[in-house]
N, C-alpha and C positions, 0 to 999 in steps of 0.2 A: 112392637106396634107396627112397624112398619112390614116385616113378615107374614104379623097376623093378617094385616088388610090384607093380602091376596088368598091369605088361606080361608077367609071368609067371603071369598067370591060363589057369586053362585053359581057365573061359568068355570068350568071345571078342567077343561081341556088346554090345559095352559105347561109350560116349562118355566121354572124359576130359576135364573144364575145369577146367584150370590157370590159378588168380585171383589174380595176381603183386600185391598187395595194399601198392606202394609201396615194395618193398623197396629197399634202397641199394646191394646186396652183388651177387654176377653172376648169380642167380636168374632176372631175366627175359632172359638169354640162353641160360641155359640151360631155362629152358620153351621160347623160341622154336624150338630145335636139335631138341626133341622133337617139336612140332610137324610139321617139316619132316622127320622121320624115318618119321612115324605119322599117315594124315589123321584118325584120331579121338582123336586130340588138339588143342586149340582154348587157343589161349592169348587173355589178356584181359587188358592193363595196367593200372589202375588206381591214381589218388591214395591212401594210405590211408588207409582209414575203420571199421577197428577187426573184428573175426571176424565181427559180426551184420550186418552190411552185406554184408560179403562174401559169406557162404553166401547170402543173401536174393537177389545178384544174381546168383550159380550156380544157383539156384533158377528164380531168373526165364526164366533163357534155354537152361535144361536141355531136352534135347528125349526123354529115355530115361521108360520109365514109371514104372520105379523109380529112387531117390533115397540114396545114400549118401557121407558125408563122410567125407575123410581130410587130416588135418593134415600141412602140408610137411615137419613133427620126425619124423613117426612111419610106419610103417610096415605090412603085412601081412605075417602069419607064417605062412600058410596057401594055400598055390594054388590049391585048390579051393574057396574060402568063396563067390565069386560065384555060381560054380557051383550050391551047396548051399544059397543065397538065393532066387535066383530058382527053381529047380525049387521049392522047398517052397511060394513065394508067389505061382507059379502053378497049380500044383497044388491047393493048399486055398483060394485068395483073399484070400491075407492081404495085410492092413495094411501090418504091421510085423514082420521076423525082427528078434530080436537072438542075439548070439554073448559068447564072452568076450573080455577081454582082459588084457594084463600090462604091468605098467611097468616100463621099464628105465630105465638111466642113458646120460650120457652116453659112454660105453665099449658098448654096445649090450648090456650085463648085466639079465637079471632082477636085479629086487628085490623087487618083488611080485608075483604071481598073484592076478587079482580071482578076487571069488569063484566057489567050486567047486560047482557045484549038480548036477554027474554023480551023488554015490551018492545025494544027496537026491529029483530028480528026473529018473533015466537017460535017458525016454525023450521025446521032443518030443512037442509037443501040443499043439492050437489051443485057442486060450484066448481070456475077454473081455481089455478093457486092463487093468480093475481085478485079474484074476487075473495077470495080467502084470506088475502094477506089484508085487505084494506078492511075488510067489514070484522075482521076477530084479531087479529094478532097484532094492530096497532102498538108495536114495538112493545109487546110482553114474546119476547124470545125466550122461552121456559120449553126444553127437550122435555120434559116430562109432563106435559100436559097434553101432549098428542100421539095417537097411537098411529106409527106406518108401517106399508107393504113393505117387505125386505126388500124384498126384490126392486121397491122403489128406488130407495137406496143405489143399488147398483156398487162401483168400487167409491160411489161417496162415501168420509168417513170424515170426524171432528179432526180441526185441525191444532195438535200436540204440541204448536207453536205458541200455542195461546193459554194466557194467562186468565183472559178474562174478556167475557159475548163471545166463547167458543159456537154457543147455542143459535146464535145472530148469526154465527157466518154460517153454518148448516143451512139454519133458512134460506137466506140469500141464494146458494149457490143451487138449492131447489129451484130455481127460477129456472135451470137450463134445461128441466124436463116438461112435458106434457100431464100437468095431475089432473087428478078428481076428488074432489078438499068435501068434505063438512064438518058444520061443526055443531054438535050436541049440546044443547039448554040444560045443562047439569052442571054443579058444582062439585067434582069429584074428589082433588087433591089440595092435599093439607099440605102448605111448603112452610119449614120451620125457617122463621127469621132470627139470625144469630147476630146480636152486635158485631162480632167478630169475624162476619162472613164477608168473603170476597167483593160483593156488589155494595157493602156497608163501609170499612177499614180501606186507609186511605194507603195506597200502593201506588208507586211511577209508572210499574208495569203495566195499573189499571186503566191509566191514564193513556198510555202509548198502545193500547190493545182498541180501546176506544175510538178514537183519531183513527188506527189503522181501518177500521171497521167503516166509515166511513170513505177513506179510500177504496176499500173492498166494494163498496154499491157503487163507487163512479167509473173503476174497471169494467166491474160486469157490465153496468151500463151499453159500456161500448161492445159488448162480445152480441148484442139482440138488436136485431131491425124492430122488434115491435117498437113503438113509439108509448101503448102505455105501461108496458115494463118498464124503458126509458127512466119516464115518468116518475114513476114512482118509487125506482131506484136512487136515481139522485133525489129528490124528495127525501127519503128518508135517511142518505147521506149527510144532506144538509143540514138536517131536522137533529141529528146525533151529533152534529160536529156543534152548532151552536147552544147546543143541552149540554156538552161536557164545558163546553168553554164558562160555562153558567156555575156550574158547579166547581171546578177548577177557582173561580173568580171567588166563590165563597167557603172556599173548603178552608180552615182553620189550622187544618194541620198540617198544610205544604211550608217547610221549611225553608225554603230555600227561594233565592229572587223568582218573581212570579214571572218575570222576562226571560232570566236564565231558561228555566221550565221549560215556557215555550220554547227558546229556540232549539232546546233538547229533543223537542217532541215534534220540532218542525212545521210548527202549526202555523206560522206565517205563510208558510207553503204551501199548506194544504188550505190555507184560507184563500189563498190564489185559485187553486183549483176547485175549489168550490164555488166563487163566481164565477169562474168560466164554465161550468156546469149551469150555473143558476140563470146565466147569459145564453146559453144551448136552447134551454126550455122555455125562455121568452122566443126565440128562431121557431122550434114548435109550434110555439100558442096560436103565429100566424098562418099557421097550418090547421088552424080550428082542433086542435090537440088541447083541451081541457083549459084553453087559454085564461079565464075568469079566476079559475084555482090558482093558475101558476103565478099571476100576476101578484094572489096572496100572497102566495110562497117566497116569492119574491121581494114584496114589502116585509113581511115577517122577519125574512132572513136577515136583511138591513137592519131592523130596529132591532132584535135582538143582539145580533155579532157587536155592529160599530158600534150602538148607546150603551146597551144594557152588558152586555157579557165583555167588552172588552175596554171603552176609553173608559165608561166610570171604573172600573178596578183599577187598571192601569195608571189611572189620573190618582187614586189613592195610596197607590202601593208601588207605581214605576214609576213616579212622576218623569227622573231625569232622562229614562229610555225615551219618552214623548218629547 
C-alpha cells in the first residue's frame, strides 16, 4: 500500500529509495520485486540502526532535487500531491510545501484528521519559516508531511542521538536558514497509529528526549538576534516542557518514584531554566515584542507547571519529597 501510493502518482518524474532498515519479516523481498518491476526504484539493505540513521542515508544518496519521506506503515491519499508539490516549489522557489495529514488505525479507519486550517487560511501563500511554523505546524513535528529543497537541507541531517521528536529537532534547527514555506489545503498522508509506537508506549528515553527538546529551543534561542524567532522558540520550549510534565503526572505506567524520575531527567533544572527564559520574554514585552501574548504565556506557564502538572501530582504520589 504504501509503494503503491507513489506508483499511483500522476507526477511521474520521481526516484524511489526503499531503506529495508534490518527487517526480519519478507519486506526486503518484497522491496527487491519492486525494484525489478520499476528501474526508479532502488532498494538498499541495511543492518538496523534506528529511523535517523536511516533517512540521513536516503538522504545522502538521494539523487532528485527535492526530498520527501514516507513511512513503510503509512500511506498517500492523494494522486496528485507530488504533482501539486513540485509545481508550487518550482514555480515560487520554495524551500518547503507542506500538506495535511490523518491518522488511521490498524483497519485502515480514520480516527483523526490533523488539523484544519482551509476556513482559517483558504488560500496558499509563500511565507517566511517563522510564519510557517506558527500558522501550520503548531507542534505536529511529522517529517513526512512536508516535501524540501535538498539543497535546503545542506550538511543538516536528523540527529541519531534520539530516541524520540528526532522530527521536532530538524524543525527547530531550520530556523538557522533563510526559507520560502507553503503550505497546501490538502489532506495527503495516511499515518498509521500503532498502540505500540513510539509517541504512544511509555519509555524513559521518551521522556528524556522530550525535556531535552525543550532545552534544544532555549539554546537555539540564544544562537538569533531576531527577537521573534526568540519568541517563539522559548514559547514552544515552554509549551513542550509543561505538556510532558502533564503527561508524565498522569501516565500510569511509570514505575518508579515520580521524584526519583524527575530528578533523573533533571527537570527541576530545566524547570529553572525555563523561568529564566519565561522572565527573558517579559524583558522583551517591554520592548513592544508581542508583549499581550507573552504575558499569556507566561500566566499559562504558571498555572499549568506549579497547580496543574506538578504540586497536584506530587501532593498525590510525592507527598514526603514536598
Amino acid at each position: 500500500q504504501c509503494v503503491e501510493s507513489v506508483l499511483s502518482q500522476s507526477y511521474q518524474d520521481w526516484e524511489l529509495l526503499l531503506l529495508n532498515d534490518g527487517s526480519s519479516d519478507n519486506s526486503g523481498d518484497i522491496c527487491d520485486n519492486y525494484s525489478l518491476r520499476d528501474s526508479r526504484i532502488k532498494v538498499i539493505h541495511k543492518a538496523n540502526s534506528g529511523v535517523s540513521d536511516t533517512r540521513n542515508l536516503g538522504i545522502d544518496i538521494s539523487n532528485g532535487e527535492f526530498l520527501i519521506f514516507l513511512d513503510s506503515d503509512d500511506y498517500w491519499i492523494d494522486n496528485q500531491i507530488l504533482s501539486i508539490f513540485v509545481e508550487n516549489a518550482q514555480k515560487y522557489k520554495l524551500d518547503i510545501v507542506r500538506a495535511n495529514y490523518c491518522e488511521i488505525n490498524n483497519y485502515g479507519e480514520i480516527i483523526h484528521l490533523g488539523d484544519t486550517y482551509d476556513s482559517l487560511f483558504p488560500h496558499s501563500e509563500v511565507m517566511t519559516y517563522l510564519q510557517y511554523m506558527r500558522k501550520y505546524v503548531c507542534r505536529n513535528y511529522l517529517a513526512c508531511v512536508f516535501m524540501i529543497r535538498k539543497k535546503t537541507l545542506g550538511a543538516l541531517r536528523f540527529n541519531t542521538e534520539r530516541f524520540f521528536m528526532e522530527d521536532a529537532e530538524l524543525y527547530m534547527r531550520l530556523f538557522q536558514k533563510d526559507l520560502r514555506c507553503m503550505y497546501i489545503n490538502k489532506c495527503f498522508y495516511a499515518y498509521r497509529k500503532h498502540a505500540t509506537s513510539v509517541t504512544v508506549r511509555y519509555n524513559p528515553k521518551k521522556y528524556k528526549d522530550a525535556f531535552n527538546f525543550s532545552r534544544l529551543c532555549y539554546d537555539l534561542s540564544e544562537e538569533t538576534d531576531d527577537s521573534m524567532i526568540q519568541s517563539f522558540l522559548i514559547n514552544e520550549g515552554a509549551k513542550n516542557f509543561t505538556r510532558y510534565l502533564q503527561i508524565i503526572s498522569l501516565d500510569n505506567n511509570i514505575d518508579k518514584n515520580l521524584c526519583e524520575l524527575f530528578r533523573n531527567l533533571e527537570v527541576f533544572e530545566l524547570k529553572r531554566t525555563t523561568m529564566r527564559r519565561i522572565k527573558y520574554l517579559d524583558q522583551m514585552s517591554t520592548k513592544l515584542v508581542c508583549s499581550i501574548p507573552l504575558i499569556m504565556i507566561r500566566g499559562y506557564f504558571r498555572f499549568e507547571y506549579a497547580i496543574k502538572a506538578v504540586l497536584r501530582p506530587l501532593f498525590n504520589r510525592c507527598r514526603p519529597f514536598i
